[in-house]
ChimeraX commands (.cxc) that place a marker at each C-alpha (Angstrom):
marker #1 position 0.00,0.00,0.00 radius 0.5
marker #1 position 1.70,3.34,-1.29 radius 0.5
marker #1 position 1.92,6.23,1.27 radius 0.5
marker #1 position 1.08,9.52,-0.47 radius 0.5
marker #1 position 3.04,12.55,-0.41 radius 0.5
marker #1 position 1.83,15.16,-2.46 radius 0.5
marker #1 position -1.24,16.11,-3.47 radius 0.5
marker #1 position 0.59,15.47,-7.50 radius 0.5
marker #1 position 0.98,11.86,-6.51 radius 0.5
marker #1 position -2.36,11.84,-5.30 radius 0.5
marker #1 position -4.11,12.91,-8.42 radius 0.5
marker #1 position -2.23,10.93,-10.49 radius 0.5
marker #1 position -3.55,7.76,-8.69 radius 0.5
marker #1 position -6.94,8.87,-8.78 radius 0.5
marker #1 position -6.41,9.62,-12.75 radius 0.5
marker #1 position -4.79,6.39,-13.27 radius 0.5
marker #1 position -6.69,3.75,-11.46 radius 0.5
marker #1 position -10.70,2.68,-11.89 radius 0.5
marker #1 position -11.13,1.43,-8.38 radius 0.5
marker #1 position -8.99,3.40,-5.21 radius 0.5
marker #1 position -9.44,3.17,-1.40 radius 0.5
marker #1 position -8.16,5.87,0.37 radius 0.5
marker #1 position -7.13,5.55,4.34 radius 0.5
marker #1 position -6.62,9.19,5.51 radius 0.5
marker #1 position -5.17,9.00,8.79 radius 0.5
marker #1 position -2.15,10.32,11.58 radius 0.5
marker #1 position 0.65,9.33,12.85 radius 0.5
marker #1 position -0.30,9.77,16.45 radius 0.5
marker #1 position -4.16,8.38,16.16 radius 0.5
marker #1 position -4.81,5.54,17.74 radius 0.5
marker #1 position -8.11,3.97,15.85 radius 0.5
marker #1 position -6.02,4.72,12.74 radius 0.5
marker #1 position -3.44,2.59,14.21 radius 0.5
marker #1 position -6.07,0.04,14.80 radius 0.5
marker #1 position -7.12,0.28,11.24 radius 0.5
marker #1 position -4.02,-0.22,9.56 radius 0.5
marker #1 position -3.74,-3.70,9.76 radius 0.5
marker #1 position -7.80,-4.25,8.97 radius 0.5
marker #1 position -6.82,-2.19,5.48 radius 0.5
marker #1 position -3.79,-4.21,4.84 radius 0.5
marker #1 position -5.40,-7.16,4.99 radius 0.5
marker #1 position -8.13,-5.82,2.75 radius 0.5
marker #1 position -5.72,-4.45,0.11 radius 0.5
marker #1 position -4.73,-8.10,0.02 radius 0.5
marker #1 position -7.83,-9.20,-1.23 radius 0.5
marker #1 position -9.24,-6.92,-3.42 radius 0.5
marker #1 position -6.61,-7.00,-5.26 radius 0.5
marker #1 position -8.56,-5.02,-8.26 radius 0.5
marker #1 position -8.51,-1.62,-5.87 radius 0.5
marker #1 position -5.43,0.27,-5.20 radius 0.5
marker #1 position -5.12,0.79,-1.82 radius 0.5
marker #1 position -3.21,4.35,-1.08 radius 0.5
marker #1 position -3.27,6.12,2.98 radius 0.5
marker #1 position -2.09,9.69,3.05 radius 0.5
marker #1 position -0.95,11.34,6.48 radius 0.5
marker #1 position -3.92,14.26,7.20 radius 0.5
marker #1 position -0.96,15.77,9.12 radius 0.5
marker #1 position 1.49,15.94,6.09 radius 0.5
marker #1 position -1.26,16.77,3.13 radius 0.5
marker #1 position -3.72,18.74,4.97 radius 0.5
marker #1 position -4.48,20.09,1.22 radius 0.5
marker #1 position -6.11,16.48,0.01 radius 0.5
marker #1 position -7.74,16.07,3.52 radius 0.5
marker #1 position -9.49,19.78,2.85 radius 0.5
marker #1 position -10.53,18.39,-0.35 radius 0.5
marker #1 position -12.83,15.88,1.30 radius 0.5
marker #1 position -13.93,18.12,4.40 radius 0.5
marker #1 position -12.23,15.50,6.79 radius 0.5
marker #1 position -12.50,17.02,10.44 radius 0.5
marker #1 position -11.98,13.07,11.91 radius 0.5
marker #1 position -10.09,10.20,11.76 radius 0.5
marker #1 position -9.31,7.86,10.28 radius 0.5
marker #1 position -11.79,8.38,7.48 radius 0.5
marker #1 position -11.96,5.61,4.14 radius 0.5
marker #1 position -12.74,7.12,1.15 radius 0.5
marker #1 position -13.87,4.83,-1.82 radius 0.5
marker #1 position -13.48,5.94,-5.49 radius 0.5
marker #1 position -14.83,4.86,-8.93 radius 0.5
marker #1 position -13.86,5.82,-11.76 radius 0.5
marker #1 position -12.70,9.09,-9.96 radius 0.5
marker #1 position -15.86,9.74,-8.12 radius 0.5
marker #1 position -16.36,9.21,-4.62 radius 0.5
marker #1 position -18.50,5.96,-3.68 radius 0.5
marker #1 position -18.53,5.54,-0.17 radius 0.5
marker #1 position -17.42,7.24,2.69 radius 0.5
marker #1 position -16.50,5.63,6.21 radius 0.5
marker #1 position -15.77,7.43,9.61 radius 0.5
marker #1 position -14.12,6.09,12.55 radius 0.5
marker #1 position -12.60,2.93,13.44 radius 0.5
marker #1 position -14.95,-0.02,11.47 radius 0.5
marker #1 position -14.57,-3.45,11.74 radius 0.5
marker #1 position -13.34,-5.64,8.74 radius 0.5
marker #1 position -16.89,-6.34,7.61 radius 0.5
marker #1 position -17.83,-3.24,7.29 radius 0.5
marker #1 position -14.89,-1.75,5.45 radius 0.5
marker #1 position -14.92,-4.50,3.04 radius 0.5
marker #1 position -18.57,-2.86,1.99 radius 0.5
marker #1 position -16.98,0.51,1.69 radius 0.5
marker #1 position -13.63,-1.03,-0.38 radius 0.5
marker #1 position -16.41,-3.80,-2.46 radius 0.5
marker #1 position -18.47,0.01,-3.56 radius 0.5
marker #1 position -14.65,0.90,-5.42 radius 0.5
marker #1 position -14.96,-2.04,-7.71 radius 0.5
marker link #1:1,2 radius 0.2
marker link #1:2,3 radius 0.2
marker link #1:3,4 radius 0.2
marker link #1:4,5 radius 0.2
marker link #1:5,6 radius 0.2
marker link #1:6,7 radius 0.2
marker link #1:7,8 radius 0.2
marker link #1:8,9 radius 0.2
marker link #1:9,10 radius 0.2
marker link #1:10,11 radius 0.2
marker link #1:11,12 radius 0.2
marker link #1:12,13 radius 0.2
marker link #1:13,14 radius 0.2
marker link #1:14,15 radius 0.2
marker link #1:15,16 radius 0.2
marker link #1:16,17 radius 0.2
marker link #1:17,18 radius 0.2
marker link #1:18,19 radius 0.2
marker link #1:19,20 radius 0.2
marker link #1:20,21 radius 0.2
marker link #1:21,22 radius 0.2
marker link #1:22,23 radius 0.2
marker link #1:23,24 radius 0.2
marker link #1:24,25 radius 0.2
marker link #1:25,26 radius 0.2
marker link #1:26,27 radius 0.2
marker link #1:27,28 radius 0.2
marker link #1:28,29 radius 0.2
marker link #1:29,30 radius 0.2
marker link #1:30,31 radius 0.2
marker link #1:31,32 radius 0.2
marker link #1:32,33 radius 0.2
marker link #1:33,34 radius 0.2
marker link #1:34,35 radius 0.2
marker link #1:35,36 radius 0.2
marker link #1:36,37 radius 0.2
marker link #1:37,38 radius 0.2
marker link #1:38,39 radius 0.2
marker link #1:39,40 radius 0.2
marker link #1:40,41 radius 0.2
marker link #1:41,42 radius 0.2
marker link #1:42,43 radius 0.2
marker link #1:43,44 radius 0.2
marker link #1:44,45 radius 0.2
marker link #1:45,46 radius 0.2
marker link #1:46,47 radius 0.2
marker link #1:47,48 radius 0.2
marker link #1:48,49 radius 0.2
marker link #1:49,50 radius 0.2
marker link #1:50,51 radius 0.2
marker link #1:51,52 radius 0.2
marker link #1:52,53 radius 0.2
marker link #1:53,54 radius 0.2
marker link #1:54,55 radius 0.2
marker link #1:55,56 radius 0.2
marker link #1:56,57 radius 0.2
marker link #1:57,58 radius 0.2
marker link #1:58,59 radius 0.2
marker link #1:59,60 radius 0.2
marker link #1:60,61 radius 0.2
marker link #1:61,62 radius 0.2
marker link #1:62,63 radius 0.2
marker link #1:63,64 radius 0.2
marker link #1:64,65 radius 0.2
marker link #1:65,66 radius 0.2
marker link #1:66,67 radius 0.2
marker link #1:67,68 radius 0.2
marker link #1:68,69 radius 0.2
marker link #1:69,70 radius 0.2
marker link #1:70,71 radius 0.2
marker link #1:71,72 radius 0.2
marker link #1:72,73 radius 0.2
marker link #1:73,74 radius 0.2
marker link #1:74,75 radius 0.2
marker link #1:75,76 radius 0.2
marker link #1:76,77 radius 0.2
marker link #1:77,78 radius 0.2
marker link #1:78,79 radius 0.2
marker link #1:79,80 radius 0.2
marker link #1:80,81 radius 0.2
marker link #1:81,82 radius 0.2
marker link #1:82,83 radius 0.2
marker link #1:83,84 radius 0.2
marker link #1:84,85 radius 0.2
marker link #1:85,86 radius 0.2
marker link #1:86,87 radius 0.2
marker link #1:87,88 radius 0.2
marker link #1:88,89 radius 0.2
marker link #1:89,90 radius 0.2
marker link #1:90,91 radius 0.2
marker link #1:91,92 radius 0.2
marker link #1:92,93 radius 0.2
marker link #1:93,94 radius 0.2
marker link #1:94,95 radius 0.2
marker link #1:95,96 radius 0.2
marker link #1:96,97 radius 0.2
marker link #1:97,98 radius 0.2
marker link #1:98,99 radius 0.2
marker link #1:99,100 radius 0.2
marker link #1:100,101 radius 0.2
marker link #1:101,102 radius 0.2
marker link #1:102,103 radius 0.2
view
């Protein structure tokens, strides 16, 4: 799962993939940290969605995008439109929903 740094990179993903997930999160958050391993092991199944995370803290400008004000928020994206939106810590089951509305 790629780690975005730029808000460049981050359009160029968006551009160049049908299906994305997006895991905005922090460094020091701990449901985020909680989440990271539930993503992972959802990136390695749905192998059809590219699975990106970029750091609120570092890209504030793609965060303001997307009005995110918590996290860790999931954003979903088809064909470069948003699908589905999660806030908060989920469980796998429902974050599979969010990553399955990407494909």
């Amino acid at each position: 799962m790629d780690i975005i740094k730029n808000a460049a990179d981050y359009d160029a993903v968006l551009k160049d993939n049908k299906s994305v997930f997006v895991d905005f999160y922090a460094d020091w958050c701990g449901p985020c940290k909680m989440a990271g391993p539930v993503v992972e092991a959802l990136s390695q199944i749905h192998t059809g969605v590219k699975f990106i995370k970029v750091n609120v803290d570092e890209c504030p400008d793609i965060a303001s995008r997307y009005g995110i004000m918590s996290i860790p928020t999931m954003i979903a994206f088809k064909n470069g439109e948003q699908a589905a939106t999660s806030l908060g810590f989920k469980p796998k089951e429902e974050l599979e929903q969010i990553v399955k509305a990407a494909e």
